[in-house]
C-alpha positions in Angstrom: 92.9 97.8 140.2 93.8 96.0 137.1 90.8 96.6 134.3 90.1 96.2 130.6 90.9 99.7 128.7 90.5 100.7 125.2 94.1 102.4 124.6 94.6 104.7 121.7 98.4 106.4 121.2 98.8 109.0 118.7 102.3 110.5 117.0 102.6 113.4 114.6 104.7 113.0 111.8 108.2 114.6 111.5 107.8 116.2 114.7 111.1 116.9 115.2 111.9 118.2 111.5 110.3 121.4 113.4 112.0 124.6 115.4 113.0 124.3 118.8 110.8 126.8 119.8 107.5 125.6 117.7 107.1 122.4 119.4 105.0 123.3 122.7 102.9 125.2 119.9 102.8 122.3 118.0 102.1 119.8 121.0 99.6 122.0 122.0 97.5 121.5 118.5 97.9 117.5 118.6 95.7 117.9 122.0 93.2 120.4 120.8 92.9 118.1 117.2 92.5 115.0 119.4 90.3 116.7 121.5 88.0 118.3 118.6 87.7 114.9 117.2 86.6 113.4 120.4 83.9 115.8 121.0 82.5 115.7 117.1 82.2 111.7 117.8 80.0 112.3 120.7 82.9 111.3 123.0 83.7 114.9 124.8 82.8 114.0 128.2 84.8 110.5 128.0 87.6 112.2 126.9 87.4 115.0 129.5 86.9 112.5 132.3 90.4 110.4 131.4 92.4 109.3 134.3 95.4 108.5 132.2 96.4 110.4 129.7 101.1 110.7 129.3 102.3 113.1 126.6 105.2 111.2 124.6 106.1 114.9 123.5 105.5 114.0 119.8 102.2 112.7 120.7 100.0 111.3 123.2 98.8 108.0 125.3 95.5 107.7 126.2 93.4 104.5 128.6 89.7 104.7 128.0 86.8 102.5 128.6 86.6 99.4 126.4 83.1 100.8 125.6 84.1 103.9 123.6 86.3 101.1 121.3 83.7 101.1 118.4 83.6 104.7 118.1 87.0 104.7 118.2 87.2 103.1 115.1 84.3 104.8 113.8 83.5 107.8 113.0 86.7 108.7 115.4 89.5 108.7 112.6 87.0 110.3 110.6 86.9 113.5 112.7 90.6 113.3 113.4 91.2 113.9 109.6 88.5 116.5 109.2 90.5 118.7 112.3 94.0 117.8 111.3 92.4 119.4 107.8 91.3 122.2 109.0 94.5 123.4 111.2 96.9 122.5 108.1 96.4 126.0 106.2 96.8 127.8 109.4 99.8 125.8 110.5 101.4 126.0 107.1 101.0 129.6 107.2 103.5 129.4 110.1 105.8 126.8 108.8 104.7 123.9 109.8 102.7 120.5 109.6 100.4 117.8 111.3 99.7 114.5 110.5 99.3 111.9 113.2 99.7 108.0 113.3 97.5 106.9 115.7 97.1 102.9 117.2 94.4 101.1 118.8 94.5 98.3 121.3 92.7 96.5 124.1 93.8 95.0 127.3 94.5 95.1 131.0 95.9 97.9 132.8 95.9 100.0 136.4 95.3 103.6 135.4 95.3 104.4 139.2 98.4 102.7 140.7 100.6 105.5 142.8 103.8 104.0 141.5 103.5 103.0 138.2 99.9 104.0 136.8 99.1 102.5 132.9 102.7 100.1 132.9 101.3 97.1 131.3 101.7 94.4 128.0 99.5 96.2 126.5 100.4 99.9 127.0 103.9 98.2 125.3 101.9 96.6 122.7 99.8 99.6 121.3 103.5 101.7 121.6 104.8 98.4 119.1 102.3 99.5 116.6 102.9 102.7 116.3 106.0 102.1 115.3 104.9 99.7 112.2 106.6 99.9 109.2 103.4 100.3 107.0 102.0 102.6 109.6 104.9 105.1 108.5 104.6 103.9 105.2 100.9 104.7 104.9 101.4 108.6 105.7 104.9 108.5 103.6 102.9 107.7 100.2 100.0 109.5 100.8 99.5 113.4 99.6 100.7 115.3 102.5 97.6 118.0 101.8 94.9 115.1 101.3 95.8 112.9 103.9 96.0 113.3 107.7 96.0 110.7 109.8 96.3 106.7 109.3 95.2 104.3 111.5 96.6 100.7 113.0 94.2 98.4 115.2 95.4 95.5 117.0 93.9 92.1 115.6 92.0 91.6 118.9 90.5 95.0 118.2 89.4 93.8 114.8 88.7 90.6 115.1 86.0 91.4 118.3 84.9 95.1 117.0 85.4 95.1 112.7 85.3 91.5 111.8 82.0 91.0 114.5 80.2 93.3 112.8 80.4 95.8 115.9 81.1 98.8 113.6 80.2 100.5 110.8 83.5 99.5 108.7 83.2 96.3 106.5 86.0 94.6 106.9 87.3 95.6 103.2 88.2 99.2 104.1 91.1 97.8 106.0 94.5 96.1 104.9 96.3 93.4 107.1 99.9 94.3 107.2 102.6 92.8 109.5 103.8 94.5 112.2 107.6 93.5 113.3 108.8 95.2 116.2 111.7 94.4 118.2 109.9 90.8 119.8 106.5 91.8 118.7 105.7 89.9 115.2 101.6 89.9 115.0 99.1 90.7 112.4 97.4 94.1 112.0 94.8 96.1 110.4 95.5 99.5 108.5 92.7 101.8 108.1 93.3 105.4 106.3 89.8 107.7 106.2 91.0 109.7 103.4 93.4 107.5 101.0 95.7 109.2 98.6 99.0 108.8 97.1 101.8 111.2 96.8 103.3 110.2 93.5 106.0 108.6 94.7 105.2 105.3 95.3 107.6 102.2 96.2 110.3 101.5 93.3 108.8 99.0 90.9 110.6 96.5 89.2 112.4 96.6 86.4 109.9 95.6 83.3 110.9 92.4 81.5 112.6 92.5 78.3 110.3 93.0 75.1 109.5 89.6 73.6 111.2 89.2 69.9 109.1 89.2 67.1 108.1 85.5 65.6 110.2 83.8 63.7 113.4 85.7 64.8 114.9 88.3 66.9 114.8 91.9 66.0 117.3 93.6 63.5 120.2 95.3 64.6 122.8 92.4 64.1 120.4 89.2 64.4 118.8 86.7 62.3 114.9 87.3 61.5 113.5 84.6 59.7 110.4 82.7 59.2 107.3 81.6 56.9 105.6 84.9 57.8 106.2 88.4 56.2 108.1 90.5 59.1 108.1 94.5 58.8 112.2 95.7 59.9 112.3 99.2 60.3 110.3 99.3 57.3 112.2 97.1 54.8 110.1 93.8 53.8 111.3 90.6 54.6 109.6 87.3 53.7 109.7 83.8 55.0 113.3 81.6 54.6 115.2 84.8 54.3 117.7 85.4 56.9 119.7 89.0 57.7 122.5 89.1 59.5 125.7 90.6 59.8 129.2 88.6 59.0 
């Protein structure tokens, strides 16, 4: 029977960059980091009772009961950082990393049908943003060792739960973005626990050309004059005098 499910889909980043061989090991510690971070939130026996939970092998889908949503948002994200922190020096030890995107949406879904349990809009819709462009981006520009996870809600998530005042979270810890998916174009809200940057952020433009001095344009060819005294590369040059070269 159809009901209303919180759903919440994690994916580590670069998953793939990783050994053949690694990647149970590595499955394995996305479950047991989502799992530490649902028991610190006070949500162990929720998460131990799911129905449906699908391993997308680079991460995991979960359906959970609407009720859980404001935890979800937080301290949830909060704990996922702290235990994706504490694995990193023991994973990097061995090579490798984990940081996870993770998504957060609402809506109808049968966790319990024989032939097709979870296949809904909405199992489709929280899948569409994970795979945001400033979802990706938020983890790309962030310091790989200060940084763990990044979250995306739904706007029905934060509209009902963040912007109703149902959380803890003002509204200002979290950026609207766009998320463009294949059909899905809607509005979103990015929330990262720990914020940092990596030092390499987005190209900026190129800076605008320096202004020329008044009363002419510098030396090096051009006319400078004026009424005002104008310093050139040291030499004096006083108002009505022009320099130039033939």
């Amino acid at each position: 029977m159809e009901d209303f499910h919180a759903l919440l889909v994690v994916d580590a980043e670069q998953f793939s960059g990783h050994r053949d061989n690694d990647l149970p090991d590595l499955h394995l510690e996305i479950r047991s980091a989502v799992a530490s971070a649902f028991e610190a939130s006070g949500l162990g026996e929720v998460w131990q009772a799911v129905r449906f939970l699908e391993s997308t092998g680079d991460g995991l889908l979960t359906a959970l009961p609407h009720r859980v949503i404001p935890t979800l948002i937080d301290p949830f994200p909060l704990w996922l950082q702290e235990a994706l922190a504490q694995a990193a020096p023991r994973l990097r030890a061995r090579g490798m990393r984990l940081r996870l995107r993770a998504a957060v949406h609402v809506g109808l879904l049968d966790e319990e049908r024989p032939d097709a349990p979870g296949i809904s809009t909405a199992v489709i819709d929280v899948n569409r943003l994970l795979d945001a462009g400033p979802l990706r981006d938020a983890l790309k520009h962030s310091d790989p060792d200060a940084t763990f996870t990044a979250f995306l809600l739904s706007e029905e998530v934060f509209t009902a739960y963040v912007r109703g005042g149902r959380t803890g979270l003002r509204t200002s810890r979290f950026t609207e973005v766009r998320v463009k998916v294949k059909q899905f174009d809607r509005p979103a809200h990015l929330y990262v626990p720990v914020p940092s940057r990596n030092g390499t952020p987005p190209e900026a433009a190129p800076a605008a050309p320096s202004a020329a001095p008044p009363g002419g344009t510098s030396p090096g060819g051009v006319t400078v004059n004026g009424d005002r005294n104008q310093n050139v590369f040291g030499n004096q040059i006083s108002g009505g005098f022009q320099m130039g070269r033939p």
